[in-house]
C-alpha positions as CSV (number, residue, x, y, z in Angstrom):
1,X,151.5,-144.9,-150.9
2,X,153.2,-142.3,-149.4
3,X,155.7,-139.9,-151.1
4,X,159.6,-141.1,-151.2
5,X,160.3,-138.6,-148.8
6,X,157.7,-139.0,-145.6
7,X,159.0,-141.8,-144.0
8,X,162.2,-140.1,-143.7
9,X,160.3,-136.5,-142.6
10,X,160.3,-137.0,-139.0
11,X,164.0,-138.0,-139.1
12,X,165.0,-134.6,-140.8
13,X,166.4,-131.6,-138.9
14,X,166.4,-128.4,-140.1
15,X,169.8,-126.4,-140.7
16,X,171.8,-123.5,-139.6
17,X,170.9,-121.3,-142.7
18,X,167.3,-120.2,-143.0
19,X,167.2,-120.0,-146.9
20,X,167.3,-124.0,-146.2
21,X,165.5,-124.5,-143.9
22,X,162.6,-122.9,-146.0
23,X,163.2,-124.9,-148.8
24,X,163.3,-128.0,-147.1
25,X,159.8,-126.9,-145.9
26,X,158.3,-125.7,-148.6
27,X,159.5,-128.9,-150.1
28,X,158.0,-131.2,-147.7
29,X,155.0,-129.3,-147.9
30,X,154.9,-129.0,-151.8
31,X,154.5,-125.3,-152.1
32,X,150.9,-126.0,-150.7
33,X,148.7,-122.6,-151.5
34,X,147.9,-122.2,-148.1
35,X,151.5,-122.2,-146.5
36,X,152.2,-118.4,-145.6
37,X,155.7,-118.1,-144.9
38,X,156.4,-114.1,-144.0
39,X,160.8,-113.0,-144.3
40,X,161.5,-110.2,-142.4
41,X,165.2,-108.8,-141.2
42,X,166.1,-107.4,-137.6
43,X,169.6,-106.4,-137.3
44,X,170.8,-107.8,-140.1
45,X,169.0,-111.6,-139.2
46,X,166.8,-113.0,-141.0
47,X,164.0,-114.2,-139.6
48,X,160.6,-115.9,-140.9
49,X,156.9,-116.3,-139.6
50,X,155.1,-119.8,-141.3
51,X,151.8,-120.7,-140.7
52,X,149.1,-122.4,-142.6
53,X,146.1,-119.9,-143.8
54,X,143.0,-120.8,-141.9
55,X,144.5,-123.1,-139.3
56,X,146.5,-119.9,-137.4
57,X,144.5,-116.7,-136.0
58,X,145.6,-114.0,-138.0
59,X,144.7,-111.9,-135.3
60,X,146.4,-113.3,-132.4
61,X,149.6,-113.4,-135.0
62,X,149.5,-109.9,-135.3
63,X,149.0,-109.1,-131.5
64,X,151.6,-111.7,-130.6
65,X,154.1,-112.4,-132.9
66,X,154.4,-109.6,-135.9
67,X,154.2,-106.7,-133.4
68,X,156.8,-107.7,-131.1
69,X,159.2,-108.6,-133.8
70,X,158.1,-105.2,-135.1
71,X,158.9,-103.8,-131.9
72,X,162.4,-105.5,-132.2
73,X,163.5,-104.2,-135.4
74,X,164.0,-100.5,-134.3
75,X,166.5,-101.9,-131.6
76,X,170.1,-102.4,-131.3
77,X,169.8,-106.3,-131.2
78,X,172.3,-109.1,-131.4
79,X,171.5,-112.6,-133.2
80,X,171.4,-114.6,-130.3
81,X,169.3,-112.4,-128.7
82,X,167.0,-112.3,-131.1
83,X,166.8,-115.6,-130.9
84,X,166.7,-115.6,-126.8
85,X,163.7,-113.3,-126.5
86,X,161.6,-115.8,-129.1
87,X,162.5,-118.7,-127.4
88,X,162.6,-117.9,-123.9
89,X,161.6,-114.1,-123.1
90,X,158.5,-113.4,-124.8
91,X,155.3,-114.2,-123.5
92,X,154.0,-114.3,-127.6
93,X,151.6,-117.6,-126.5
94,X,150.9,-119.7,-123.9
95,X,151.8,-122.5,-125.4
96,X,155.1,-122.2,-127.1
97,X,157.6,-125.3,-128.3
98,X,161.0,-125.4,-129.6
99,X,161.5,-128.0,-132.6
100,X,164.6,-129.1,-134.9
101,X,162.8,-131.7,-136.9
102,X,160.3,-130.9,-140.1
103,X,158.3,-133.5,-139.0
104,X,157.1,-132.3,-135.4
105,X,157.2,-128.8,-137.3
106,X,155.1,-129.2,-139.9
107,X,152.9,-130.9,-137.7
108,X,152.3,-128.1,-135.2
109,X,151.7,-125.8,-138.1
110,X,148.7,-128.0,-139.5
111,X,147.7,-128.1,-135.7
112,X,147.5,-124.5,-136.0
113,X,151.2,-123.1,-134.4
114,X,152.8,-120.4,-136.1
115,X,156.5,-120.9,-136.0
116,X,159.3,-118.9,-136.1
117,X,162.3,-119.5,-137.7
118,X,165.6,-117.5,-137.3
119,X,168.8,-117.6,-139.2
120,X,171.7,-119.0,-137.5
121,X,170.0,-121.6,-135.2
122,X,168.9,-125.4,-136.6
123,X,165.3,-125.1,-134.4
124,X,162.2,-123.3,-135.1
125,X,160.1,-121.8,-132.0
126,X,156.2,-122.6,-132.5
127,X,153.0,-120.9,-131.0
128,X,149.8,-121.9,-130.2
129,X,147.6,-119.6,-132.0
130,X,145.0,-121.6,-133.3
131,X,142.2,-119.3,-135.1
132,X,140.4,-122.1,-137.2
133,X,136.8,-122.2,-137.9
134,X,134.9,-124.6,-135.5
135,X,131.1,-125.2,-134.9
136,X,129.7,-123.5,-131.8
137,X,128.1,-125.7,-128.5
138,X,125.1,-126.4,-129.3
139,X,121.9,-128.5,-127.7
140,X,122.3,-132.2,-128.3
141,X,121.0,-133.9,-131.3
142,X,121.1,-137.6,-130.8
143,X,120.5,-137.7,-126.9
144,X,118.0,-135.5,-125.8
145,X,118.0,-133.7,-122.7
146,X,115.0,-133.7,-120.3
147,X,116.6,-131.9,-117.2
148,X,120.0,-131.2,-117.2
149,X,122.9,-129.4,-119.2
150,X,121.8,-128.3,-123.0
151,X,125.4,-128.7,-124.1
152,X,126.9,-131.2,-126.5
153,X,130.2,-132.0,-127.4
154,X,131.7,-130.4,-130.8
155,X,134.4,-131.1,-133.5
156,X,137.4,-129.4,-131.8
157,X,139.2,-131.3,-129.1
158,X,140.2,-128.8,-127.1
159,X,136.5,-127.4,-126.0
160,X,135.4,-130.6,-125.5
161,X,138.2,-131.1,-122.7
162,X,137.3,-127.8,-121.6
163,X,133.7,-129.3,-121.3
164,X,134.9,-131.8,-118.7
165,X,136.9,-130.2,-117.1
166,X,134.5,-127.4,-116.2
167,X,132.5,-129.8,-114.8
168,X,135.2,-131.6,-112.7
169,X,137.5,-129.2,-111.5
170,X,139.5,-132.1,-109.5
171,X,143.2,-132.3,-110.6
172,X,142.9,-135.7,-110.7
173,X,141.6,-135.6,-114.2
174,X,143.9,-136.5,-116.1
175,X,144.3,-135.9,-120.3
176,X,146.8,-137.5,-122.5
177,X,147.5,-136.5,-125.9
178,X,148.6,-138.8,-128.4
179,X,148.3,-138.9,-132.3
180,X,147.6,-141.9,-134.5
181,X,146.5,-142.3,-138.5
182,X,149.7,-142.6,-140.8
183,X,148.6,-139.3,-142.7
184,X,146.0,-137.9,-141.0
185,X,147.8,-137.7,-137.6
186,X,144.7,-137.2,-135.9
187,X,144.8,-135.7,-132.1
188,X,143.2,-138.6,-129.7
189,X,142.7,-137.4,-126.2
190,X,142.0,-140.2,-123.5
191,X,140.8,-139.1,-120.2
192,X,140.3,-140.4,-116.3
193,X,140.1,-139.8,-112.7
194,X,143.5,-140.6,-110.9
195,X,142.6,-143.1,-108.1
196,X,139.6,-144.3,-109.9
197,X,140.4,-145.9,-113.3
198,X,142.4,-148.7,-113.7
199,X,145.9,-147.8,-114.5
200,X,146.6,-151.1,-116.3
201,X,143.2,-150.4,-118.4
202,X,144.7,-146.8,-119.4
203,X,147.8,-147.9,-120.0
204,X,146.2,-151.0,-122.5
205,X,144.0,-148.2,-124.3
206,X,146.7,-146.0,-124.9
207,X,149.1,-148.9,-126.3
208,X,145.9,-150.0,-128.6
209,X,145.6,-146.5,-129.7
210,X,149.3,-145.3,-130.4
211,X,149.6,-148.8,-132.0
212,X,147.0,-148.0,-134.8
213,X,148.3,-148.1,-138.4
214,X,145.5,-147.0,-140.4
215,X,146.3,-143.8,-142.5
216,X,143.3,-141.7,-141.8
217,X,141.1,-142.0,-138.5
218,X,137.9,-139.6,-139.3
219,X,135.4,-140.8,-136.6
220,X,135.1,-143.1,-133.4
221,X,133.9,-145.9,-135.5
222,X,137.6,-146.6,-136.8
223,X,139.2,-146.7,-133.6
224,X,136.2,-148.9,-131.9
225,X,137.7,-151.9,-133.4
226,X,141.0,-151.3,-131.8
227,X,139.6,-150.7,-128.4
228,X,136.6,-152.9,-128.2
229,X,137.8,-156.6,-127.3
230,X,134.5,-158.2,-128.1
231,X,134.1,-156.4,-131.0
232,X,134.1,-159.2,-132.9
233,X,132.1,-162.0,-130.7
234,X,129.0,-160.0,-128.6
235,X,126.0,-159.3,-130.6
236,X,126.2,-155.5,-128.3
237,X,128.7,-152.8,-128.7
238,X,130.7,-152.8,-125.5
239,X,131.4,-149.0,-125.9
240,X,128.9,-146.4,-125.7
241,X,129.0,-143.1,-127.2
242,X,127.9,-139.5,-125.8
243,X,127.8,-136.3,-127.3
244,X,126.3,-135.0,-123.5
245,X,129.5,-133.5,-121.3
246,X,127.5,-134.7,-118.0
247,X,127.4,-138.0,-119.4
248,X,131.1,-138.3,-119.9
249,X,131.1,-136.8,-116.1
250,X,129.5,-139.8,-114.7
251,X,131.3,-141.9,-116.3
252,X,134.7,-140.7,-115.0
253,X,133.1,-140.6,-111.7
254,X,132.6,-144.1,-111.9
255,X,135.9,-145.2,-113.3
256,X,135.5,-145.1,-116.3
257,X,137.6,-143.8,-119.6
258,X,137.0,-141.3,-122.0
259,X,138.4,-141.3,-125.4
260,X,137.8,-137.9,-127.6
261,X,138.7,-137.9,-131.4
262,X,139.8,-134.5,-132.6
263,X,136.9,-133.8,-135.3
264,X,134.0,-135.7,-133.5
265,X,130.9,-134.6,-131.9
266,X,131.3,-137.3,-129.5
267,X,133.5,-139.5,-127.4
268,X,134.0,-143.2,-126.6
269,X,133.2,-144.5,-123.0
270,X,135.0,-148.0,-121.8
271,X,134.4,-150.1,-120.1
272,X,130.9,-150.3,-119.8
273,X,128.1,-153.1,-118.7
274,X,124.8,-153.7,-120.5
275,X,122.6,-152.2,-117.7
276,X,124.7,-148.7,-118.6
277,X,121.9,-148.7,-121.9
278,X,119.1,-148.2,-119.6
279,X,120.5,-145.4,-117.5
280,X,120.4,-142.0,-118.6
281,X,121.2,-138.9,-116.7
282,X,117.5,-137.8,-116.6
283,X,117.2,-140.1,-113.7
284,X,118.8,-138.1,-111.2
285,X,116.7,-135.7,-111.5
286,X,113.7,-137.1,-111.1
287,X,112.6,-138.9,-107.5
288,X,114.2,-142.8,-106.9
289,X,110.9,-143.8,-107.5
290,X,110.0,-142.2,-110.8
291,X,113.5,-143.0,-112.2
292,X,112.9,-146.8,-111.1
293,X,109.6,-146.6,-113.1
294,X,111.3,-145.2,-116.3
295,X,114.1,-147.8,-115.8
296,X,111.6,-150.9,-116.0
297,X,110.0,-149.3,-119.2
298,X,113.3,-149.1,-120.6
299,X,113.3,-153.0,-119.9
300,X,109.9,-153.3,-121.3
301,X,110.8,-152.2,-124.5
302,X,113.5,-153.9,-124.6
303,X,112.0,-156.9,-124.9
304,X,109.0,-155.8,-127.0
305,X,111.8,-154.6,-129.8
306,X,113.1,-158.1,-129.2
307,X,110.7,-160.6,-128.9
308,X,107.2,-159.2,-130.4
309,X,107.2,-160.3,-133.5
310,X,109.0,-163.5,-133.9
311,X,106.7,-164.3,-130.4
312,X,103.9,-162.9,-132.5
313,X,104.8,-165.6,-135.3
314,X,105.2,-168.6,-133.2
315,X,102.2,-168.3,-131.3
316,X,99.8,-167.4,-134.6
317,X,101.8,-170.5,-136.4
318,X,102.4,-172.9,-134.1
319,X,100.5,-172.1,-130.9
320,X,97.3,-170.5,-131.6
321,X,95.5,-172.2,-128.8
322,X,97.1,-169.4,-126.6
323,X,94.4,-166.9,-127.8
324,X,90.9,-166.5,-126.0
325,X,88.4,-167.6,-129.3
326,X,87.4,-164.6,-130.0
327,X,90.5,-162.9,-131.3
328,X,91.9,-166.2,-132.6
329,X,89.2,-165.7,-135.2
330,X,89.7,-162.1,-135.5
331,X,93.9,-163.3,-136.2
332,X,92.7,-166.1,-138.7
333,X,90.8,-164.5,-140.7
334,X,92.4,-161.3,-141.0
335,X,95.4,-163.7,-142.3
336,X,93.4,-165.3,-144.5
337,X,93.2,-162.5,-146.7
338,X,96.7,-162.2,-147.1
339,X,98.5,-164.0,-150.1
340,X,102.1,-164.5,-148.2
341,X,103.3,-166.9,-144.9
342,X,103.4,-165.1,-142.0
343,X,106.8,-164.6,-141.5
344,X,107.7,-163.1,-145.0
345,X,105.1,-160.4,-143.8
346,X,106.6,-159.8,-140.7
347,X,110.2,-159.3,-142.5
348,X,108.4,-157.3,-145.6
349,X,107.0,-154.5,-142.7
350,X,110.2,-154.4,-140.8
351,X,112.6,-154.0,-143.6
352,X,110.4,-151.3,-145.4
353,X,110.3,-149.6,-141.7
354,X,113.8,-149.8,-141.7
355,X,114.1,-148.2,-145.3
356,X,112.1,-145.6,-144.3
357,X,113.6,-144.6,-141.2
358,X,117.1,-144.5,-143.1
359,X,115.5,-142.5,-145.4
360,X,114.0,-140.0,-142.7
361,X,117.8,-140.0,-141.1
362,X,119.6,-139.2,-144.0
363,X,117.2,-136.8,-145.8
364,X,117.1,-133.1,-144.4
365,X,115.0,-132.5,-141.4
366,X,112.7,-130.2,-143.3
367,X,111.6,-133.4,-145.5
368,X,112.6,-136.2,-143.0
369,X,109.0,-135.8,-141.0
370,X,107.5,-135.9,-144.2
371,X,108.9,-139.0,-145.3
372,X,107.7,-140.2,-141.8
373,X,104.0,-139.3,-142.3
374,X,104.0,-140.5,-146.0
375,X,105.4,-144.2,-144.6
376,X,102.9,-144.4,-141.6
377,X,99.8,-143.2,-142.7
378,X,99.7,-143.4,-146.6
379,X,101.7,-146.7,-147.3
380,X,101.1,-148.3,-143.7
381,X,96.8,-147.8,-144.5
382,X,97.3,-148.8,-148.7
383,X,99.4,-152.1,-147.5
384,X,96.6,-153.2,-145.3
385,X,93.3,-152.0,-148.0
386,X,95.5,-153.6,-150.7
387,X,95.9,-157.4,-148.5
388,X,99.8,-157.5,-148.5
389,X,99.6,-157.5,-144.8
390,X,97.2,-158.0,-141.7
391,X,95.9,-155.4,-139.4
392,X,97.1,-157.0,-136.5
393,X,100.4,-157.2,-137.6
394,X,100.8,-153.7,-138.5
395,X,100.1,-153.2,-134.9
396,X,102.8,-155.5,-133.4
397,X,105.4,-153.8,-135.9
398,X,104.4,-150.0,-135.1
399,X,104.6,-151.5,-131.3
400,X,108.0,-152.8,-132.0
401,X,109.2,-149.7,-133.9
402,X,108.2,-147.5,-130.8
403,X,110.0,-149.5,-128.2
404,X,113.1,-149.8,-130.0
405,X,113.2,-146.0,-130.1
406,X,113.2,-146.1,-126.3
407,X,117.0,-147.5,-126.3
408,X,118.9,-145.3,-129.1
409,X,122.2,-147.0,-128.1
410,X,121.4,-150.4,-128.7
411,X,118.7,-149.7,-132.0
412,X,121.4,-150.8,-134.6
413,X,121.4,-154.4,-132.5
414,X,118.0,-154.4,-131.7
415,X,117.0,-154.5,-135.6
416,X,118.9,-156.8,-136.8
417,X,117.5,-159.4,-133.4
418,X,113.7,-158.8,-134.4
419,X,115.0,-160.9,-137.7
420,X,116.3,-163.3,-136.1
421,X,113.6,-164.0,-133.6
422,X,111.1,-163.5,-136.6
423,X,112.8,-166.8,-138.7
424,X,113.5,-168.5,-135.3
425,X,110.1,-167.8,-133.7
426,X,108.0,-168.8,-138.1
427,X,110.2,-172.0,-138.1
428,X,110.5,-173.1,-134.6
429,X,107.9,-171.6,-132.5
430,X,108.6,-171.2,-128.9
431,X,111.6,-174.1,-128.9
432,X,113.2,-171.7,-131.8
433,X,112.4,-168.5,-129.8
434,X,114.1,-170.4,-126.7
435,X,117.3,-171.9,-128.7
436,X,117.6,-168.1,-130.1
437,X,117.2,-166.3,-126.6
438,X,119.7,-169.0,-124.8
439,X,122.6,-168.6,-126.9
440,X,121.8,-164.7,-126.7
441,X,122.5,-164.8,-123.2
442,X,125.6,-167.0,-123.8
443,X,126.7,-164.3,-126.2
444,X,126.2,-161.6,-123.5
445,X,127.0,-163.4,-120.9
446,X,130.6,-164.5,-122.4
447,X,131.8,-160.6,-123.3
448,X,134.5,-159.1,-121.1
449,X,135.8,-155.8,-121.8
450,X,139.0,-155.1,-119.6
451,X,138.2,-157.5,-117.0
452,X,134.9,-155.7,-116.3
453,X,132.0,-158.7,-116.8
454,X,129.4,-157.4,-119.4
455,X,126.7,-158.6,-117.2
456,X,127.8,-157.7,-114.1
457,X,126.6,-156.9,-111.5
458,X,124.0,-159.9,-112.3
459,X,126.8,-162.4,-113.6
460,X,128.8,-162.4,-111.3
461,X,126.5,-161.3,-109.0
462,X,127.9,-158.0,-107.6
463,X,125.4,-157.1,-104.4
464,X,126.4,-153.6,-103.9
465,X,125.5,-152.7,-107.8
466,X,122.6,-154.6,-107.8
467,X,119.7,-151.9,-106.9
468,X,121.4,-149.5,-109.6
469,X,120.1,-152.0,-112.6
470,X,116.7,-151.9,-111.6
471,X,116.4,-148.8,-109.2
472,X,118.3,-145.6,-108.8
473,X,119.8,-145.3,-105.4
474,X,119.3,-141.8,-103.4
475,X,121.8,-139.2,-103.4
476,X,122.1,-139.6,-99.5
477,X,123.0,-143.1,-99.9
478,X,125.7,-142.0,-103.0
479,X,127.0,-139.7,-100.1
480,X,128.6,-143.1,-97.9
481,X,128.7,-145.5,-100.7
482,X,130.4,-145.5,-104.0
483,X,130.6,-147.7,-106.7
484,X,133.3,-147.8,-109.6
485,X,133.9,-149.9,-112.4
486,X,136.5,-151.6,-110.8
487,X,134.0,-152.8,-108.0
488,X,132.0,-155.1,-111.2
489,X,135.4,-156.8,-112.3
């Protein structure tokens, strides 16, 4: 719950006298240790400096606001002028704002503004100082780069605008600010192209954003829900994250919207299309042809992550006359030596693959490749000595494994299918492996995320996106012919 007196904070003005003003604050803020608050009198006015320790640049403070009140105090100076040069003749910061509620005010300071507040006048003046500690740009972690830019996103919001808009140097990208999370109050920036994006789409994600009322939002997975209409009914995540800036580039270029969370590596693109999973940006810079190669292996593996195993099990249970003699024999008798069905082996070797991947992901990286060697070669070769599981089907699962590394945006989907095709494909066969895959596509086929069709351009066909699902178009065709979002709707 929150204290008696926060839902009335943003309602509650500050005074005429500073000596109130200052307890009202330090009030709010319950004498926190790291609220500086620094008196000093010019003239006869008393005037004070607050800011928050670690959130303010005690540097730029100094240069900006302590010298030239400094400056100040050796001159024959009036109240209101005092108050006149803070407010509207220095040039302390770039980005200064006048408040008179403790709300906005203590907001700004925890944003990292120093105000300052002078005695006589019911508003304190704030500066945009920020000085905090933040993680430098760095090479991308969970999207590696090929060719291309070997930046990444970081925590602080403000560089990873600066990001995009280094690359687009249009002014019509556009970034609104707004906040949301009942205590965190965390900065949300949303960003577009003017002309390109949908207003009525940006003008939806903002109301879903600002209407929010969770008290803290930490990362983009508890906004997705907000902003994700099928978040509830497709089997696929109809957002995609980046951490790549040129990623988020395209994407604007194409109409699409950005959504950065102050504190995260990352941001939110919407909305996308199931063929965006099997671009990346490493196809522009390769030849049409080559990148039209790599695209059908992304499809490939798709459907090896997919359908291998529980294809696997339908065909060695229920259709073995598919296999020339000679490896139906090999198949038969190497499961003959096992002492469990088929399929609980197939979910046995995919659940411990899946326990040890977690365990390579969360473990440091130092010990995470040897947790990787240690599951592949040591228990992978004892399971198959010991008879738990076939030879064969080690190889179907380490095939499976790879291709699903192929698509990293869709892996958390694409684990949890291979079940379901293993149990439809062991107690079906191919009629269960049919049922499954049909009401897959229905389950595609019905999400729609702001009016943009989840399988477009295939359903509805959309001719002019068609060759970019399968084949990357030339850059002098991209010179006479662009597509946007909007154009799939």
């Amino acid at each position: 719950m929150n204290p008696p007196y926060f839902e009335e904070l943003n309602g509650t003005h500050l005074e005429n006298d500073l000596n109130t003003n200052l307890l009202l604050i330090s009030t709010v803020l319950g004498d926190s240790a790291d609220f500086n608050k620094i008196i000093i009198n010019i003239n006869g006015t008393g005037c004070a400096v607050l800011s928050i320790e670690g959130m303010a640049s005690t540097q730029l403070m100094g240069e900006l606001i302590y010298q030239p009140l400094t400056d100040l105090a050796v001159q024959k100076i009036t109240r209101e002028e005092l108050h006149r040069f803070v407010a509207e003749g220095s040039l302390m910061s770039a980005d200064r704002q006048s408040v008179d509620q403790i709300g906005k005010l203590t907001e700004l300071l925890f944003s990292g503004f120093a105000a300052v507040v002078t005695d006589g006048f019911a508003e304190a003046v704030c500066f945009g100082i920020q000085g905090f500690e933040k993680r430098a740009v760095s090479l991308p972690e969970t999207e590696q780069t090929i060719s291309g830019a070997r930046d990444s996103f970081n925590e602080s919001l403000r560089t990873n605008m600066s990001l995009v808009r280094r690359r687009l140097k249009t002014p019509a990208l556009r970034f609104k600010l707004l906040q949301a999370g009942k205590l965190s109050r965390t900065d949300i920036s949303v960003a577009y192209i003017e002309g390109r994006a949908d207003p009525e789409t940006v003008d939806i994600v903002q109301q879903e954003l600002m209407s929010i009322e969770l008290d803290t939002l930490l990362n983009s997975g508890y906004i997705m829900p907000f902003i994700d209409r099928t978040y509830g009914q497709s089997f696929f995540s109809a957002l995609i994250v980046t951490e790549r800036p040129d990623v988020a580039c395209a994407a604007l270029n194409e109409g699409k919207i950005l959504v950065f969370i102050d504190g995260t590596p990352e941001c939110i693109m919407l909305p996308t299309v199931f063929a965006d999973n099997f671009r990346t940006m490493d196809d522009y810079s390769q030849k049409p042809l080559f990148a039209a190669f790599s695209r059908w292996l992304k499809y490939l593996a798709f459907l090896l992550a997919v359908f291998l195993p529980g294809l696997y099990a339908a065909l060695v249970t229920f259709h073995p006359e598919v296999f020339p003699l000679k490896l139906l024999l090999n198949l038969a008798a190497a499961e003959e030596a096992t002492p469990y069905p088929l399929v609980v082996e197939i979910a046995l070797l995919l659940v411990l693959f899946e326990v040890m991947r977690e365990a390579g992901v969360r473990l440091p990286k130092a010990v995470g490749g040897a947790v990787s060697i240690v599951g592949g070669l040591i228990i992978g070769d004892a399971a198959v000595k010991s008879g738990l599981v076939s030879q064969p089907l080690l190889i179907v699962v380490g095939i499976t494994a790879t291709a699903s590394f192929v698509l990293p945006s869709l892996y958390s989907s694409l684990s949890l299918l291979r079940l379901i095709f293993v149990l439809a494909g062991g107690l079906g066969g191919l009629y269960g492996i049919a049922v499954v895959s049909l009401l897959l596509v229905f389950n595609i086929a019905s999400a729609d995320q702001y009016g943009a069709a989840f399988t477009s351009p295939l359903m509805p066909l959309k001719t002019h996106g068609f060759g970019d699902i399968f084949f990357r178009p030339d850059f002098p065709a991209l010179q006479t012919r662009h597509t946007t979002i909007a154009d799939r709707k």
